[in-house]
N, C-alpha and C positions, 0 to 999 in steps of 0.2 A: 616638706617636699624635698627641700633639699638635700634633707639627712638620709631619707628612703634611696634618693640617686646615688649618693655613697655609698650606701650598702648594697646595691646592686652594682654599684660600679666594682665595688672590692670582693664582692660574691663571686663577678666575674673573673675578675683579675685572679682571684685564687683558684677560681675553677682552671680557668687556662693555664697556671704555673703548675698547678697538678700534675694535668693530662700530658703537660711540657716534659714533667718530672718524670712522669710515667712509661713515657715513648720512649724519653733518654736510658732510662734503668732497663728497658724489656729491649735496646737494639745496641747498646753500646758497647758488648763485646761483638759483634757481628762479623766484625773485619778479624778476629783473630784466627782465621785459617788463614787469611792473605798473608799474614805476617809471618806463619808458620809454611808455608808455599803450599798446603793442601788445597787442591779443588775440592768442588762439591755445590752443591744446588744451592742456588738464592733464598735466603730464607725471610717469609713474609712477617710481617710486623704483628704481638703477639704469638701467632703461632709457632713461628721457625719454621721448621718442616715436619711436625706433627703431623699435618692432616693426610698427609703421603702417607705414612703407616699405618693412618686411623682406618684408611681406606683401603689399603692393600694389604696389611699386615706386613710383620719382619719379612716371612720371608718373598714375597711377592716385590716389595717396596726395596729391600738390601743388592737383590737382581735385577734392576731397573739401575738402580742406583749405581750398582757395580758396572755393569756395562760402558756407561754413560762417561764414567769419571775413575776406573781402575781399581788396583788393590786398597790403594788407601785415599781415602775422603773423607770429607767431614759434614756435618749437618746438623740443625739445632733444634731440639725439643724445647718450644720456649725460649726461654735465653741460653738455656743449658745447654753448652755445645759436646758435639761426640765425634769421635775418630772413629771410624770402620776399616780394621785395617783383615786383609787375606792374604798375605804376603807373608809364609811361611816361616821365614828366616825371622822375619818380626818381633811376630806371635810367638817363635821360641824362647826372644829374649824379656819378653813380656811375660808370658806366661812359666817360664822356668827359668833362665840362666839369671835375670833380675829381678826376678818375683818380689824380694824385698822392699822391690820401690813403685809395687802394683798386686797389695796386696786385699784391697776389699773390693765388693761387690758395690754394682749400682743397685740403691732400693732407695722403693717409695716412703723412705721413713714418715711415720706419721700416719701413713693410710691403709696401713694392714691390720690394723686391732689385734688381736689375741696373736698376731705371728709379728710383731714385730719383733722381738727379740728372736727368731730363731737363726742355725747355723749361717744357712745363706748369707744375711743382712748383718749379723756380726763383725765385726772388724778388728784390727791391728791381734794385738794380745788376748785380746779375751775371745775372738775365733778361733785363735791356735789351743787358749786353754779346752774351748767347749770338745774341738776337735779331736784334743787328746780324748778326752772325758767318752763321747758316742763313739771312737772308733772299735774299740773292742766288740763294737756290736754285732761288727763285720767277721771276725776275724773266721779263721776255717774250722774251727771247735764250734764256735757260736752257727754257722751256717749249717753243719753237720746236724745240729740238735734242732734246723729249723724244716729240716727232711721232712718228718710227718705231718707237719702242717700245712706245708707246701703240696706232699702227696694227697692228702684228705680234699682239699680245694680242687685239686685234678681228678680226683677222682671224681669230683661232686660234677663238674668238668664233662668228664667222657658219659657220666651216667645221665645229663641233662640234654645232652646230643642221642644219647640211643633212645630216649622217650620222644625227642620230636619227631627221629628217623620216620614213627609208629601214624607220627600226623602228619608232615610233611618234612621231604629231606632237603631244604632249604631253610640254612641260618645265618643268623647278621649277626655273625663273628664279632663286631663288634661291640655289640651289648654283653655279649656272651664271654668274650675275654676281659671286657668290663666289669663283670660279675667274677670272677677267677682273681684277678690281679685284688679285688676291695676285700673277698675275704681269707687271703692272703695276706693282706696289711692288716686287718682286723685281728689276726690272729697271734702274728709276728708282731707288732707294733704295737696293740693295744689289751691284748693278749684277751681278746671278747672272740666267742667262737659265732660266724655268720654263713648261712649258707644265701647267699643272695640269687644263686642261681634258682633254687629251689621259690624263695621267698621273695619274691622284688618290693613287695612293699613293708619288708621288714621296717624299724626306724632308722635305724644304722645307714639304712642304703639310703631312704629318702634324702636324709639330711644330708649322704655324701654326695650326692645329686648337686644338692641346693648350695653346700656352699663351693663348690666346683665350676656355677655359673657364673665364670666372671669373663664377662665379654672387652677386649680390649679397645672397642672404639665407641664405649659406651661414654656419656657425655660427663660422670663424675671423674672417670680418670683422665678423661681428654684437658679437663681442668687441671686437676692433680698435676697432670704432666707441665703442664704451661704457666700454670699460678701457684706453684708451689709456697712462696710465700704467704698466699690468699689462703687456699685451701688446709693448708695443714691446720690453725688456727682453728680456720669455723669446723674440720672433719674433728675436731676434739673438743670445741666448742657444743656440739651438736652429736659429738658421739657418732659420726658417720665412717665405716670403713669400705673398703672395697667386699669383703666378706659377708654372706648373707645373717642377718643377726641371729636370727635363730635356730639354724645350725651352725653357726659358732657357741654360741649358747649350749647347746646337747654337747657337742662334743668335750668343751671345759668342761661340765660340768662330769661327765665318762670320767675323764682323765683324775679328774678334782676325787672321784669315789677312788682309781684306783692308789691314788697317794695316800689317800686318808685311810685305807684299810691293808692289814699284814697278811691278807690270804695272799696263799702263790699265784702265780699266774698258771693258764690251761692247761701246763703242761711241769710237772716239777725238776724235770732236769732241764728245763729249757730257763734261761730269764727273758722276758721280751722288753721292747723296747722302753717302755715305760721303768719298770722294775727297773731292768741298768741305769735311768736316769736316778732315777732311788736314791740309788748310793751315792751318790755323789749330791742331794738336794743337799743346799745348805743358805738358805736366805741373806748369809755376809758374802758380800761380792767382795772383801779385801782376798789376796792372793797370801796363800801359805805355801811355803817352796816354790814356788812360781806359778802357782794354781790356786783356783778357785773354784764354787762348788758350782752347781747349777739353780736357781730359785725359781719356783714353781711356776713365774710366767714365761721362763726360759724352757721349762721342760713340757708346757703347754704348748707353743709356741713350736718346738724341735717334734714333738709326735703331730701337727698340722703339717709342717713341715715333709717329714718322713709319708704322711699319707698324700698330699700333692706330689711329692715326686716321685713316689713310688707307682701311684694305682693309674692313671690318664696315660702316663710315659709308658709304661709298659703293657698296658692295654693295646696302643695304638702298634707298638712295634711288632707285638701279635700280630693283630688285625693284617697291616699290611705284610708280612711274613705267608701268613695263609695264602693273600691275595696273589703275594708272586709264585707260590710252589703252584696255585691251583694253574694259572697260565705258564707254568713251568713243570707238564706231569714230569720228564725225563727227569728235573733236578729232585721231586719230590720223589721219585720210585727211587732215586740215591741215597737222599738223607734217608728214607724207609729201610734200604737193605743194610745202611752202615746200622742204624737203632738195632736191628735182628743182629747184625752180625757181632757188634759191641756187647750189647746189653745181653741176649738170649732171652733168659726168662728173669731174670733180675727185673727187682722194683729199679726207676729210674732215681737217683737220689746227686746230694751233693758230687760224691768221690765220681761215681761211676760214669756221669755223664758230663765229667770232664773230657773225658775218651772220646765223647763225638765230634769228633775235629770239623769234619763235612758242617754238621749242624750248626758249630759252632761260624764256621767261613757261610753259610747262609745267614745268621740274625746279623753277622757284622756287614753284608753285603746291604740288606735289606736297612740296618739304621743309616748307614752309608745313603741310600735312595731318602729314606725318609728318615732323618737324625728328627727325635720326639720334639726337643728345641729346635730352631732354625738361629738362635744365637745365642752368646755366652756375653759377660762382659767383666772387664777391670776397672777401677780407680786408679790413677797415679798417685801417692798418698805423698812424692816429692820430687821436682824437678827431674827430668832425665833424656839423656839422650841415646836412642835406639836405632842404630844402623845410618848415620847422619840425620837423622827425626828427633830435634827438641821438642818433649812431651811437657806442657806447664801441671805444676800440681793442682790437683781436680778433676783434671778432666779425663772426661769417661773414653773408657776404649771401648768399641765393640767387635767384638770376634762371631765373624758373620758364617757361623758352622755348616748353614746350607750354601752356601757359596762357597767353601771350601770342598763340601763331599762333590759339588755340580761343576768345577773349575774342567773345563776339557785342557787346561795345559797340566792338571795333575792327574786327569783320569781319563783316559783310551773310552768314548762313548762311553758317557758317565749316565747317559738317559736309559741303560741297556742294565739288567738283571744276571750279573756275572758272578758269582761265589769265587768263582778262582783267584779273583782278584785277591781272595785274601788266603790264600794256598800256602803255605810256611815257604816257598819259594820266594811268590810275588811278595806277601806280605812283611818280607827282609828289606824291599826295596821302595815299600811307603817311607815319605819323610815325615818327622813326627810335627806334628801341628797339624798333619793333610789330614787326619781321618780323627773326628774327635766327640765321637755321641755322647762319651758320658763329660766332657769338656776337659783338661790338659794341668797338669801343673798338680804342684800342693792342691789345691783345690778342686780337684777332679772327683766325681760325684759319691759321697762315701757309700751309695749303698749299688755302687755295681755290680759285684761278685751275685750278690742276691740278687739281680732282675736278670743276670742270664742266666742262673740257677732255676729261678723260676721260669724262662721262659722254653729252658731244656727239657724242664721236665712235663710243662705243660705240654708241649710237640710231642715230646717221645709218646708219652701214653696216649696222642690224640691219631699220630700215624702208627701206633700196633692196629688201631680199629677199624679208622675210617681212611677214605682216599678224599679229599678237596677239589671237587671242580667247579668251574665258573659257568655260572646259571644267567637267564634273560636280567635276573636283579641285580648283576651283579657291575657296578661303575667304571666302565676302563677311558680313561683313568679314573682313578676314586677319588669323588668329592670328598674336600676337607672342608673341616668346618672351622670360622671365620676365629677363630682363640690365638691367645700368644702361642700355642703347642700346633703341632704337624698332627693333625687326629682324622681318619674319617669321618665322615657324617654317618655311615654305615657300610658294612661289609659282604654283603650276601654272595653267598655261596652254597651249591650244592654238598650234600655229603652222602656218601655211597660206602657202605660196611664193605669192610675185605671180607675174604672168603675164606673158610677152615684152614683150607691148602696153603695161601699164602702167609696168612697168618702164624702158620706152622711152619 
């Protein structure tokens, strides 16, 4: 009896030095914004202030927060504390003038599977090498030869809008730009020809569906975020990612056929993205000249990669682009007569629709309202002090981008659909940091040039035909849906063909 009391007594005893141990390790940095003189919200035990975002999301939760407590604050995921700073001058020396000492991304290491290795999540040296390695993908020769691919999708585009006209002239713009942007990437990126507008239940699209579903206040990541310790272990333990298995699955295995085979891609003066990564596979990660190659879960990884940022981001900045020309006929009979007056009868392509200036001060207007991220973020990778703010190494910056394009001290009724805003006048007189969709610095999104490439070209050929107006379906404002990304739930809108005359 005696021996049984001991071991319940030491059963307990260790229990309680645990949970002792436990509480002390998940609250003991808690006071380091006091020390750093940042405010910012109480953070509850276990959670920090995760459950604030789980619930409102970035950008709902960053706007609460900013009000509350300024440009800069701070707040804890778990024990993991973060800086949110909107303070311009900052974010210039963070994000450019000492970039060196705030040079990686925050990521879920461990709980992306097949993406953990891509560009994003990379860090110090070997993002700069991979950097070097994709950028050529971009350049203006590479963009030039990705003209007919991009036209072919628009086309596929305008011809899938004139067969509804036939059933009903009401469309959800955003399935439909959804459909455009994925076989766009499919063709550019993977170099697989998809018409998804045509075929919605091609495989291609199911599976881009499925692993696209990743909800941010679902209860595996809300762990991830808080017991990173915990979690990483058992998600590799158990083989668990954030990614849906089985279209992660199809897609390596896509990827996996086009490495293992020497046919060209779709097009033979084109290389798409896969092929560029090609040349550079080389399974020795040592560095030669100061480079190193790419190995096949890195180049798995960068084409996942390339299709998340590419197809949801640039879908939505459609979607809501339609939305404002439709309750903006005068702005859209504009961008219409600069397309006629620009273009004539010209295909719409890389060179040419550089020229639409108008067009172009519209999608920068509209990412402005709705930027596809609502935030960006750094690592301090070493001590530093920014503008009197000592930054300790680790911790995360957050660069809160919808509370920068929303700041009424940097934008004149910033809730208001203005193009002029970005007028080569006014647009002299943004400071840089204020206006940042595709996010700021060496690190600023390498496939930009291509999403307003593609989102020029999808407009121009979409207003030579039709005119956009807003129907009983159509959301004002428009519901989004609850993702780390700024996206509609959907888009509807009327659509009405132009007439010989105007079209002429």
């Amino acid at each position: 009896m005696a021996t049984l009391w001991v071991w319940i007594t030491g059963s307990l005893v260790a229990i309680v030095c645990f949970l002792l141990f436990f509480y002390v390790y998940s609250t003991w940095n808690y006071g380091i914004f006091k020390k750093m003189g940042v405010n910012g919200p109480q953070p509850s035990f276990l959670f920090g202030n995760h459950m604030v975002f789980a619930k409102h999301g970035f950008k709902k939760a960053d706007m609460m927060l900013w009000k509350e407590y300024g440009d800069v604050f701070g707040y804890f995921t778990g024990r993991t504390p973060s800086i949110v700073i909107s303070d311009t001058e900052i974010l210039q020396e963070i994000l450019v003038k000492q970039f060196n000492n705030f040079t990686d991304r925050a990521v879920l290491r461990g709980f992306s599977g097949a993406m953990n290795e891509n560009l994003s999540a990379q860090q110090g040296k070997v993002w700069k090498s991979s950097r070097s390695i994709l950028s050529p993908t971009f350049t203006t020769g590479k963009l030039r030869k990705m003209d007919p691919l991009i036209k072919e999708a628009a086309d596929s585009l305008v011809l899938h809008i004139k067969k509804r006209i036939n059933e009903c002239n009401e469309v959800d713009f955003a399935w439909l730009f959804g459909c455009y942007t994925l076989d766009v990437i499919a063709s550019t990126a993977f170099g697989i020809k998809v018409d998804s507008q045509r075929d919605p239940n091609d495989k291609f699209v199911r599976m881009a569906s499925k692993i696209l579903a990743i909800k941010v206040n679902s209860p595996y990541l809300t762990l991830a975020f808080v017991l990173p310790i915990l979690m990483r272990p058992l998600s590799k333990l158990f083989n668990i990612t954030v990614l849906d298995k089985e279209a992660t699955e199809f897609f390596t295995n896509e990827i996996l056929k086009v490495l293992n085979s020497s046919e060209p891609s779709i097009q033979k003066d084109y290389v798409d993205f896969i092929h560029l990564m090609m040349e550079a596979h080389n399974e020795d990660t040592d560095y030669t000249d100061g480079r190193r190659g790419l190995t096949s879960k890195e180049i798995i990884a960068n084409c996942l990669l390339f299709f998340f940022a590419g197809y949801e981001t640039t879908a939505a900045s459609l979607s809501f682009l339609a939305y404002n020309l439709a309750l903006n006929p005068d702005i859209q009979q504009k961008m219409y007569e600069e397309i006629v007056s620009v273009l004539g009868e010209e295909e719409p392509g890389y060179d040419n629709t550089g020229k639409l200036q108008y067009m172009e001060m519209c999608i920068h207007e509209t990412m402005r309202m709705y930027p596809a991220s609502p935030r960006t973020d750094r690592i301090c990778v070493r001590e530093t002090e920014v503008k009197g703010l000592k930054i300790p190494e680790g911790m995360q910056i957050a660069v809160p981008i919808y509370i920068l394009h929303h700041n009424e001290k940097l934008w004149q009724d910033p809730e208001k659909f203005d193009p002029e805003r970005f007028s080569a006048e006014n647009k002299a007189k943004i400071k840089p940091c204020q206006f940042m969709p595709f996010g700021f610095g060496p690190r600023i999104c390498i496939g930009k040039r291509l999403a307003i490439t593609e989102m020029k070209i999808a407009l121009a050929k979409l207003l030579r035909e039709f005119i956009l107006v807003k129907c009983d379906k159509t959301k004002i404002p428009p519901k989004e849906l609850q993702t780390g990304l700024i996206k509609p739930e959907d888009m509807w809108l009327k659509v009405q063909l132009r007439s010989s005359e105007e079209s002429d």
